[in-house]
N, C-alpha and C positions, 0 to 999 in steps of 0.2 A: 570679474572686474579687476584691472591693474592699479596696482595702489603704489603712490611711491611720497618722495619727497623735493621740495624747493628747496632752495638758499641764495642769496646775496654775497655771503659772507662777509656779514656786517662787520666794522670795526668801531663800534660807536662805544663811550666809556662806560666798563661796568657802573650802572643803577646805585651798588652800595659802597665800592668804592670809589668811583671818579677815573680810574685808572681805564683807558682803553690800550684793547691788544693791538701786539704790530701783524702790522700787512704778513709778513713771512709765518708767523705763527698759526692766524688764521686759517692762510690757505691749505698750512697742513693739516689743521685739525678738516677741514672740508675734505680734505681725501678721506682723512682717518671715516670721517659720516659717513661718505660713498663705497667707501668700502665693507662696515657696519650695515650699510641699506645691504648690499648683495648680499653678506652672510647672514642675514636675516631672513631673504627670501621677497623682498619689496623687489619690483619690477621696475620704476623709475625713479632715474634722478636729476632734476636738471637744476644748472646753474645759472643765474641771471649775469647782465652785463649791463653793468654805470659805470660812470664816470665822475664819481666823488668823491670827497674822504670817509664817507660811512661807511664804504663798501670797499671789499679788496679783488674783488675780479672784475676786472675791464676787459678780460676776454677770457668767457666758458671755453673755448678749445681748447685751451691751452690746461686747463685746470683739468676739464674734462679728460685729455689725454693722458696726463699725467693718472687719472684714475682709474684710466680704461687699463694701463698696467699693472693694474693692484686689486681688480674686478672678473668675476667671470663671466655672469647672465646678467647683470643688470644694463636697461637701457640706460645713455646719458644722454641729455637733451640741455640744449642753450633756453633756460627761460628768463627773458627773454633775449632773441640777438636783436639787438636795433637796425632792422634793416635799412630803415630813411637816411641814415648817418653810415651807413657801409659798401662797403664793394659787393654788389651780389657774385662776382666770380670769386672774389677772394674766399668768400662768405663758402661758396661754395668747397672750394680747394680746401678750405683749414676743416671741416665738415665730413669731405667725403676723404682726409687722408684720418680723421678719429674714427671712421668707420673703418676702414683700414687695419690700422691698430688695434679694436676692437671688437672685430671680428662681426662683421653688420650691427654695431649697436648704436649708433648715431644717427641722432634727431637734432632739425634744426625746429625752436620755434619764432616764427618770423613774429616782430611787432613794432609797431609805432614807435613806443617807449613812451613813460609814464612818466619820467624826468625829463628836461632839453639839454645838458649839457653838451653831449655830444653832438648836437647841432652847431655851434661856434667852433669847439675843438674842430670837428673835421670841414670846416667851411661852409656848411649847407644852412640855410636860409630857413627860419621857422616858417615863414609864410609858402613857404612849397612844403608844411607839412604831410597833406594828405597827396599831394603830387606826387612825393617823390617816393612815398610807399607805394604807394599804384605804380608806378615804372619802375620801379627796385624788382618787386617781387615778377613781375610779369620778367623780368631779365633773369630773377633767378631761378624760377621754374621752365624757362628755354634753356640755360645751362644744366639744369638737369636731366632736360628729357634729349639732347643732344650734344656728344660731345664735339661739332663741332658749331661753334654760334657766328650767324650774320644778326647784326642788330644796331638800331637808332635809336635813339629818345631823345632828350630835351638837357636832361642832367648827367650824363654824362659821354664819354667820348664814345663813338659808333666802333663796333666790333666788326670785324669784315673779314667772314671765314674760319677765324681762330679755334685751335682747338683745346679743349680747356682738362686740364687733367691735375692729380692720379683723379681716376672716375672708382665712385662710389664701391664699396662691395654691393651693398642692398640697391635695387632698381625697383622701381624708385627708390632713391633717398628722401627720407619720411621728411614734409613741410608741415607744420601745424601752423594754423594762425592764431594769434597768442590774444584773447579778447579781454577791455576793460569793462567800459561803460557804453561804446558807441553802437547803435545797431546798424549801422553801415556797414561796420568790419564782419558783422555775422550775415548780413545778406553776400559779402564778399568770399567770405570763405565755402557759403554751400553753394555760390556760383561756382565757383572755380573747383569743387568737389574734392574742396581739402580738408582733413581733420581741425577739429577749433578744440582751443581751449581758454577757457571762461574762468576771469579772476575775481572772485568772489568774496570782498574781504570787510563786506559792511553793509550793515541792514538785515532787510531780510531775503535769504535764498528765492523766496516765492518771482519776485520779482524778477529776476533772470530767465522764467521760464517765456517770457514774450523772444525774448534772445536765441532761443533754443526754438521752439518755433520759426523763426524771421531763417533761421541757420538752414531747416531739415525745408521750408517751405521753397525755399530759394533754389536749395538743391535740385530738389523735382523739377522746377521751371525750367533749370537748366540742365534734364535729362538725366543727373543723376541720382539714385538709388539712395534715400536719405540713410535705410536701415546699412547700408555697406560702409557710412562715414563717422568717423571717429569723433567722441567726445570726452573731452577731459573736465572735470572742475577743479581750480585749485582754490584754496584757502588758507589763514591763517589758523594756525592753531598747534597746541602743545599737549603732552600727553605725560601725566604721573599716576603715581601708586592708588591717588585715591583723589576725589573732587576738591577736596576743597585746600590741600597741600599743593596740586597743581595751578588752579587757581592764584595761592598767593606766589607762587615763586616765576611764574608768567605775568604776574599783575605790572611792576617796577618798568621790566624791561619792555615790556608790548605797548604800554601809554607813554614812555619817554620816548620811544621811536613816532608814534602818531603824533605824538604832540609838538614835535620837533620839525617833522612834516608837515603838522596844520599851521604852525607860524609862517613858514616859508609859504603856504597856497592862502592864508588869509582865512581858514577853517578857526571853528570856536574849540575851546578846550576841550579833551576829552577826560574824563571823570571814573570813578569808579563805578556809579548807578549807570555808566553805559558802557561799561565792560560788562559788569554782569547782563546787561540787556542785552550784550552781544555773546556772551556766554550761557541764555537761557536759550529752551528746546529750541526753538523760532531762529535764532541768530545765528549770526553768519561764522562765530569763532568756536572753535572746534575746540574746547580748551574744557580738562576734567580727566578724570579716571578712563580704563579702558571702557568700560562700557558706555559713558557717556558722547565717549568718541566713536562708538560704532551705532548706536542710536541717530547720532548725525549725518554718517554718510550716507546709511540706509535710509533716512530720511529725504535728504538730499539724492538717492539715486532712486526714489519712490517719484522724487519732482523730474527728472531729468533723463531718465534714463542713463544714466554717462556711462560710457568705459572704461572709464580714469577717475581715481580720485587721486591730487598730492594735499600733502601736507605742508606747507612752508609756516618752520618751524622757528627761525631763527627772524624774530622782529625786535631789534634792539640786540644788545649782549646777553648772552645768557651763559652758564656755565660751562663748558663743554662737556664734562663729564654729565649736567644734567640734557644737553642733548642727546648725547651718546644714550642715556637712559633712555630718553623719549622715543628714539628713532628704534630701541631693543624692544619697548612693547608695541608700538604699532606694528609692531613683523611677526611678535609671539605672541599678542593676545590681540591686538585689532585685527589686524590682514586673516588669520583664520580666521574669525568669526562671519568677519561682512563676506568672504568668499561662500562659505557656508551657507549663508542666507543667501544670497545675489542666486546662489545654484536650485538651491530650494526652490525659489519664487519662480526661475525659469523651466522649473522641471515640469 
């Protein structure tokens, strides 16, 4: 199984001092992480993309690149690119020239997005939500599978012949579809017999296993091979020395990010008796010692099967230096272990 890690690269203010970091500083600690994930031996890293002041990348390629030259084997991947709000050609070209530069390591993950900002910024219309995902992605998987494109839709301007380059090193260039909560988007993915990955960041795991189902059942219908398609689960969660030191120094950062998020969507407080309920065997937060961290995934890839698991680790500010910590033992004491097992059980 490939294991890697998330980031936003939050800039939200430190929990116990009030002080938040600037944009400039963040994005370089996010290479220093990316760079940290490869020498450690983690397989993925991907960076999301908003469009607020929480966050300092509004565009993974750009971040991504910058770390493909300071990286050797690790994948990088956009989690997520907001495709409904993007140019699938653009989307594409900035894509397949990090793959380029990094020698076939570039992943796109395509998604809806989980915020709207970028719906006004780039003029598109919330109510052609789910439109314009369906005609984005269907344009960017023609750009992919041909470099040169005829094409129509509704939302944007008709293509006629063009040819769209530099083209990929890897052929295909890897699309994941990047899943929340909706099981539309999992019947879409194992229609169109593309890898998914499933963001998992509340409740309990069990429940996504209808998801993962609707995903591999869809597939078959539509003649492809469910065992040949790729699954990721991400989550949150953080990793220290021992359960209950990890615990408090994730506790500040992880409910000031939620709770900052449940005001803006009209959700009720988050508390401590529902962290730790999101921190006990059952829940969906990955948060504790190394082995409580690998108790989880193997848990979670007991329900799931998956190929992937990341870790997104950075929910709220956290130290950098205690990320850098976290992201060192999930490479030196989680990732052997769950490998270990995952090969055991298939053997």
């Amino acid at each position: 199984m490939e294991l890697g890690i998330t980031s936003f690269g939050e800039v939200t203010p430190d929990p116990q001092w009030g002080r938040a970091i600037d944009p400039g500083t963040r994005l370089r600690d996010v290479i220093e992480e990316i760079e940290l994930a490869d020498q450690v031996g983690l397989e993925v890293f991907g960076v999301g993309e908003h469009h607020r002041p929480d966050f300092s990348v509004s565009a993974p390629a750009v971040v991504l690149a910058a770390a493909a030259a300071r990286t050797k084997s690790i994948r990088l991947a956009s989690a997520v690119t907001v495709l409904s709000s993007d140019d699938p050609v653009r989307v594409y070209q900035d894509f397949a020239t990090l793959d380029l530069l990094s020698g076939g390591r570039a992943e796109i993950w395509a998604g809806r997005g989980s915020f709207i900002e970028s719906f006004p910024l780039f003029g598109q219309d919330l109510a052609d939500y789910d439109e314009l995902f369906t005609e984005k992605l269907e344009l960017l998987l023609k750009v992919r599978a041909s470099e040169k494109v005829t094409w129509s839709g509704k939302h944007r301007p008709p293509i006629g012949n063009r040819g769209v380059y530099p083209r990929a090193q890897q052929d295909p260039l890897p699309v994941w579809i990047a899943v929340g909560g909706t099981p539309q988007s999992a019947v879409r993915a194992g229609t169109l017999g593309l890898p998914m990955t499933i963001a998992i960041i509340g409740g309990m795991p069990e429940r996504f296993t209808t998801f993962v189902d609707l995903y591999r059942e869809a597939a078959q219908r539509a003649g492809h091979d469910p065992s040949t398609l790729k699954l990721a689960i991400n989550s949150h969660g953080y990793i220290g020395e021992d359960s209950d030191g990890a615990a408090a120094e994730y506790y500040r950062p992880y409910v000031g990010m939620m709770n900052k998020i449940g005001r803006e969507r009209g959700w009720g407080g988050f508390d401590r008796a529902q962290y730790e309920a999101l921190r006990s065997p059952r829940g969906a937060l990955l948060v504790g010692g190394p082995q409580q961290v690998i108790d989880k995934i193997l848990f979670e890839h007991e329900l799931f099967a998956n190929d992937r698991f990341l870790l997104h680790i950075s929910v709220g500010t956290l130290p950098h230096d205690k990320v850098l910590k976290a992201i060192e033992l999930f490479g030196t004491k989680v990732a052997p272990a769950v490998r270990s097992a995952v090969a055991a059980a298939r053997a």
